[in-house]
N, C-alpha and C positions, 0 to 999 in steps of 0.2 A: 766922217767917223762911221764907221761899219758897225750898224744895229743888229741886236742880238736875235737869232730866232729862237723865238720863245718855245714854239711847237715842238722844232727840233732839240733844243736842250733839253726840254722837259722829257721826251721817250730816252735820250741819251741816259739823263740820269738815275733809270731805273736799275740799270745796273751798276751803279756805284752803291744800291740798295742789297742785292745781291753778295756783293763783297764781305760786308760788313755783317750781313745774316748770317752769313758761313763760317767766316772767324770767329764770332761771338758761338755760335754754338758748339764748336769744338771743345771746348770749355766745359760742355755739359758732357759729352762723348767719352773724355778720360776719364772720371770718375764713375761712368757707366759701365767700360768695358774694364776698366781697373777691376771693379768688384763683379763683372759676369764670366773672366776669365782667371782670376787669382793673381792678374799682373803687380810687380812690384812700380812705384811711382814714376821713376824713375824710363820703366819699359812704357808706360801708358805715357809717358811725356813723348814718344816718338808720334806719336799725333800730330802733334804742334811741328815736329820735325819734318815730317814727311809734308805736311801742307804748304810750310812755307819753304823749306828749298827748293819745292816745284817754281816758285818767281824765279828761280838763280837759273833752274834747267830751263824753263820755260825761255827765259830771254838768252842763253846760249844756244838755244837753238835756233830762235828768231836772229839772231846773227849770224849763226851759220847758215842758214840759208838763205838770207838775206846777201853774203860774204857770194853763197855759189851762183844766186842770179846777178852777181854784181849792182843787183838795186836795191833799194828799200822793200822787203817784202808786201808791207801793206800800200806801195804804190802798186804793184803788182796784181793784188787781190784786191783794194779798195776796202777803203774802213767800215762801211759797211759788212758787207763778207767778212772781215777781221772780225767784227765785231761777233757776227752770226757763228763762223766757225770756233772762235774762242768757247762760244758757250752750248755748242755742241760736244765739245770737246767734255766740258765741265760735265756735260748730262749723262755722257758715257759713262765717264767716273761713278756718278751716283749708284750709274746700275750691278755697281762690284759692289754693293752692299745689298743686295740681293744674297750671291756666295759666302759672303763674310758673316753674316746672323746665321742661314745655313747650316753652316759648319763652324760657326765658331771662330772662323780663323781672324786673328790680326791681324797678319798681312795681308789678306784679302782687302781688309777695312783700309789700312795703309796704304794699298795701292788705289784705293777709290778716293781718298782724299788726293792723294800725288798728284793722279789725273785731273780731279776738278781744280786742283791750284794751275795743271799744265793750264789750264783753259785760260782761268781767270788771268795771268801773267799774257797772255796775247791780246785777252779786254784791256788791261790795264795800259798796255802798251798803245791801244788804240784809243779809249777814251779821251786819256788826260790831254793828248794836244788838240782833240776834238773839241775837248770842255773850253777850251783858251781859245780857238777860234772860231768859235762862235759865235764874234762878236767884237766890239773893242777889244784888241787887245791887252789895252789898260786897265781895264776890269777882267779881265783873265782871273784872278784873283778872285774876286767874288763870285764867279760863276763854280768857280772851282770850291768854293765856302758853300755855297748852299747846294751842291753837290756831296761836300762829305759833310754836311747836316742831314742828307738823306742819308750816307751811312750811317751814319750814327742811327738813325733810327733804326736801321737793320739791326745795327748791334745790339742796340738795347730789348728790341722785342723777338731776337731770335733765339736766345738761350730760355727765354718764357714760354714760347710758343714749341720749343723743342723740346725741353721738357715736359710738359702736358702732354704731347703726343706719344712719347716714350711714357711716364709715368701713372699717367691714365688708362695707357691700355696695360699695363703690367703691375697691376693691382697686388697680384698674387706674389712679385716675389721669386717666380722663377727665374733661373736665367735665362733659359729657352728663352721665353717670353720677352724678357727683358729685350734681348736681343733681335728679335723676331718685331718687337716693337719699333726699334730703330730702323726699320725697311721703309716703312710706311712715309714720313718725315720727309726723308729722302728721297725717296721716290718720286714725292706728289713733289718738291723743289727739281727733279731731274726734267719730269714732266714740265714744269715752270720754265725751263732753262730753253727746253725745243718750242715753244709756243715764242719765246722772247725771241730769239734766232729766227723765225719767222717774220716775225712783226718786222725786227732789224732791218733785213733782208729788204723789205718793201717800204720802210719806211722814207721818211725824209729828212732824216740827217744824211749830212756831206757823205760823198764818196769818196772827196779828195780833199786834202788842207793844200787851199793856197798861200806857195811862199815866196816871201820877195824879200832881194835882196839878204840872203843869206845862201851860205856855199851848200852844193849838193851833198849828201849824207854819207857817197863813197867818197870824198874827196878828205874826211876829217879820221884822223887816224885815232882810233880804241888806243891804242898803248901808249901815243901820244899823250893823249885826255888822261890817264888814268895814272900817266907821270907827274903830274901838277897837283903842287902838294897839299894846297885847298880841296881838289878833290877827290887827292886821298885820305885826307882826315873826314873828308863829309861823308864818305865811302864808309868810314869803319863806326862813324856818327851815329850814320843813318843805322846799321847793324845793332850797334849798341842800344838804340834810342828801339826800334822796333821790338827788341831781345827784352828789356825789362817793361815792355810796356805789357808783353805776351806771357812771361814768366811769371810777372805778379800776377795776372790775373788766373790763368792756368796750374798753381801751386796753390791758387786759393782756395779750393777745394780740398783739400788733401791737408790745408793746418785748422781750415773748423772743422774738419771731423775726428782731425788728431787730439786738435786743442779745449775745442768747445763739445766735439761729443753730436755734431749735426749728421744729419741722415743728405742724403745727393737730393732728395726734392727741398729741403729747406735749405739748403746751399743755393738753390736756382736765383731767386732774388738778387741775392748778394753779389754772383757771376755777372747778374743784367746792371745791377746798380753802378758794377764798376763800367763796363761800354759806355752806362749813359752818363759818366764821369765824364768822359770823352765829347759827348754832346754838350752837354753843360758847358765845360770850358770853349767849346768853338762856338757855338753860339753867343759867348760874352764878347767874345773876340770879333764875332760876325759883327758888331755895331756899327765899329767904326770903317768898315766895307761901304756905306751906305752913303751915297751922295743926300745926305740931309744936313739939317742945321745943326751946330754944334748941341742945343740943348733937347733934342730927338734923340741926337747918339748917344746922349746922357743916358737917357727916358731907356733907350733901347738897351744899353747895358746891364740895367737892373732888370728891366722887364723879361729880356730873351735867357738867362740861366735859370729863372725862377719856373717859366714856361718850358723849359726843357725839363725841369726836374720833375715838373706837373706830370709831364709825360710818361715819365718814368710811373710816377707814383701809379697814375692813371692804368697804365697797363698792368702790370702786377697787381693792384685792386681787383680788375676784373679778373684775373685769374687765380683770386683768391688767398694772395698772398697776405698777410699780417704787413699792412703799409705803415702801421703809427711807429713800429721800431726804427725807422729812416728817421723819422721828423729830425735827432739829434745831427744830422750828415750836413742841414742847411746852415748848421757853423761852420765850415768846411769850404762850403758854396760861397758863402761870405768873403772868408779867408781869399777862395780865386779872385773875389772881384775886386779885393782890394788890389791884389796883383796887379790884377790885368789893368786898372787905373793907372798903378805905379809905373808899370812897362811902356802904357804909349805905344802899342804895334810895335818898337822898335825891338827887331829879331835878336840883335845881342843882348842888349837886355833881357829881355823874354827870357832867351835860352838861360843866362845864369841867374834870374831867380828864381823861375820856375824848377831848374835841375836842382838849385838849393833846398826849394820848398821840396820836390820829389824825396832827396835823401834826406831831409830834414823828416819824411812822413814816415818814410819805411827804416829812422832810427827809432820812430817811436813806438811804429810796429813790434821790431825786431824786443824793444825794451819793458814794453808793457803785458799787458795782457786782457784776454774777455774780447767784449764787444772795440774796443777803444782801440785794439788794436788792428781786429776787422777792420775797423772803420778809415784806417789812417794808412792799412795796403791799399784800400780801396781808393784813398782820394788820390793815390798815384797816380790814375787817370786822368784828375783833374789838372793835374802837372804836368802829364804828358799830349793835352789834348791840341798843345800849339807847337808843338817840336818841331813836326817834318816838315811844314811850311820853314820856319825858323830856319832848320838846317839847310832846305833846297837852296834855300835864298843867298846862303850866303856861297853853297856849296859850287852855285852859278854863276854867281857873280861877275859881270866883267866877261864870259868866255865867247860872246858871240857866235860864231856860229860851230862854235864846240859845245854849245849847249847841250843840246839834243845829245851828243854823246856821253855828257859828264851826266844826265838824267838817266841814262838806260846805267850806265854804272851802278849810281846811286840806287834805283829799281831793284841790282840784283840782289843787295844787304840786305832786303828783308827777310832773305836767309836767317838772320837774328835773331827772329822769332824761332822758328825752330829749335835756335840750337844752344840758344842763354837759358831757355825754359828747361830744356832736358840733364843744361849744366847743373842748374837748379836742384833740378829734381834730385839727380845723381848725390849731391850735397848733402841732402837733405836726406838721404837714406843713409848717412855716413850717423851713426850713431852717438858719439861726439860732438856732433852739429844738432844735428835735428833740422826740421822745418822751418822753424821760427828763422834759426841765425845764418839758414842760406837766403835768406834777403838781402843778408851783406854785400853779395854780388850784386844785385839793384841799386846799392848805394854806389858801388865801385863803376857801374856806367854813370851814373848822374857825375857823377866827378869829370868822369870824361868829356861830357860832354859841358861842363863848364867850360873846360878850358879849353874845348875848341870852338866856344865862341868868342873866348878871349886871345886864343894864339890866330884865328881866320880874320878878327876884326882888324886886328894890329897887321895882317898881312895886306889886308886888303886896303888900308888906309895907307901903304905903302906906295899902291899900285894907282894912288889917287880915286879911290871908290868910296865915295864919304856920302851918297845916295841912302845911304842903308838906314841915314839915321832916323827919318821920317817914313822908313818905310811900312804899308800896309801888306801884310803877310798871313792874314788867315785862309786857311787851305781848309 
């Protein structure tokens, strides 16, 4: 059994830390530039847009050139160097928000997100089967859990730490300022991004994943894979599932200051509490990842959501935040864990009660109102914190050495995000709708995605795949 190196996972996973700082702050970015440019909601949702369909370009063009050396690109360059060029690529990006406070311009800023996603989607593409071989591959799984535990913790402390640095130094209220403030931020991350590329570069993770017994990569046909009808429902799954995970949280801004009357620094909070939604829930999950005794993984299931929420609390405390208005959200916190009891790791399950509790949340949002109803877009996080494992799993299933290609597939849907959030927004500028009741589209994925852990399980139970029932699945 192939033991894990620890050294090199640990440098690995710093930029799964990376990821997750950069999405979460985006967050704080739309309702900055919304109000330093006059933009309507709708236009500041192209944020989201432009960030995440750079994974969709990003990985057609990792195929295309991959398609003109007729090899695996990052056999070519070695993951390493994948790794390093991805995040030079990202640091590039940052330096278009130099011109874009400047002058003002959006699409300067648009095109500096674009870039940092190009980047990120060539990390992404090199890390995750890095993370998996690493080691047993039978714990593939958990290494890849406490890898997006460390995002998670990007997320939760990057929309706090990004705001301070934007609202800190633009005291006054200018927009100049305002703007001129988001250089900074970004900068000292673009800075961050060529120092890691360095490190990379010289480090000791793999250069190469060795693989055995599975077919070479040009030998497995894209349109093939992307015929099979598992993984095209995982395909629009995964789209869906990324789409209201980015949407709720990205329109959140824009209904407490319509609804509640809050200003973009007291919004900040709320934006972090939901990512660490995200933490919260993988961390319950991360228990039974854990080669210990069954009354450990008990001990751990209560212990690791209560510890992650600390976290949260912990950081917004120091940055001054009003932390005693949370305390009401650890019935919520509860609420997951009784879940996660009832589910058992088992990924169909998961998917349909978690999507139930999801749409069950944002019906209540949608119907209520005040804090109660903050509260209840918010725990959509908490329901979506086990999804993409869930979907990969079953999205994989059975494909051998189609895997790998039904994965860069699945990869490309995080388009989703982009483009559910700005559907969103569009909605929600519809004057007959409003804010509140374009959440209904967040219900209308949850739906979806019931049923396709109910139409993939029954397919897959066809196929003799009856593995799934006890499987461990946090990612």
């Amino acid at each position: 059994m192939k033991k894990t190196n620890f050294s090199a996972f640990g440098a690995l996973i710093i930029i799964f830390f990376f990821w997750g700082f950069v999405a979460s702050s985006n967050d704080i970015l739309i309702p900055v530039f919304k109000k330093a440019l006059n933009l309507k909601q709708d236009k500041a949702q192209l944020i989201s847009v432009a960030f995440y369909i750079a994974y969709t370009v990003g990985s057609l063009i990792y195929f295309a050139i991959s398609g003109i050396l007729k090899k695996d690109l990052l056999k070519v360059l070695g993951y390493r160097n994948g790794l390093a060029l991805g995040l030079v690529i990202s640091a590039l990006g940052t330096l278009l928000f130099i011109p874009a406070a400047n002058e003002s311009s959006f699409p300067l800023l648009l095109a500096g997100l674009f870039t940092v996603g190009i980047g990120f989607a060539l990390q992404q593409i090199a890390a995750n089967p890095l993370a998996i071989n690493m080691g047993d591959p039978s714990t593939g799984n958990l290494r890849l859990s406490l890898a997006g535990g460390i995002n998670n913790v990007g997320t939760t402390i990057g929309p706090v730490l990004v705001s301070f640095a934007i609202f800190g130094m633009a005291g006054t209220g200018s927009t100049n300022l305002e703007l001129s403030a988001v250089k900074i931020p970004y900068l000292i991350l673009g800075a961050t991004f060529v120092l890691a590329a360095m490190f990379f570069k010289f480090s000791n993770v793999p250069d190469q994943i060795e693989e055995e017994g599975t077919a070479s990569p040009e030998r497995v046909s894209i349109i093939a894979v992307a015929k099979k009808p598992q993984v095209i429902l995982a395909m629009i799954a995964i789209f869906l599932y990324v789409g209201v995970e980015v949407s709720t949280a990205s329109n959140l801004p824009e209904f407490m200051k319509l609804k509640l009357g809050k200003t973009e620094q007291e919004i900040t909070p709320f934006v972090s509490l939901f990512w660490a939604s995200l933490m919260i829930g993988r961390w319950a999950s991360a228990a039974g990842a854990f080669n210990v005794g069954a009354d450990i993984k008990q001990r751990l299931s209560i212990l690791l959501p209560f510890l992650a929420f600390s976290i949260f609390m912990l950081v917004n405390y120091i940055a001054g935040h009003n932390v005693s208005q949370f305390y009401p959200y650890l019935f919520l916190v509860i609420v997951l864990m009784v879940a996660e009891a009832f589910t058992g790791g088992n990924p169909v399950r998961q998917l349909i009660v978690y999507s139930i509790l999801g749409a069950g949340a944002l019906l209540i949002g949608i119907f209520a109102g005040g804090m109660v109803s903050v509260f209840a877009f918010i725990s959509v996080g908490l329901f979506c914190s086990t999804l993409w494992p869930c979907i990969f799993t079953l999205g994989i299933a059975g494909l051998n050495e189609k895997t790998n290609a039904a994965s860069s597939l699945m990869i490309m849907m995080i388009m989703g995000g982009g483009f559910i959030s700005q559907w969103q927004a569009s909605l929600g500028s519809v004057k007959s709708v409003g804010i509140q009741s374009s959440y209904w589209i967040g219900v209308l994925c949850f739906v979806y995605l019931a049923f396709f852990a109910w139409t993939v399980s029954r397919m897959l139970k066809k196929q003799g795949i009856t593995h799934l029932d006890s499987a461990e699945t946090t990612h």
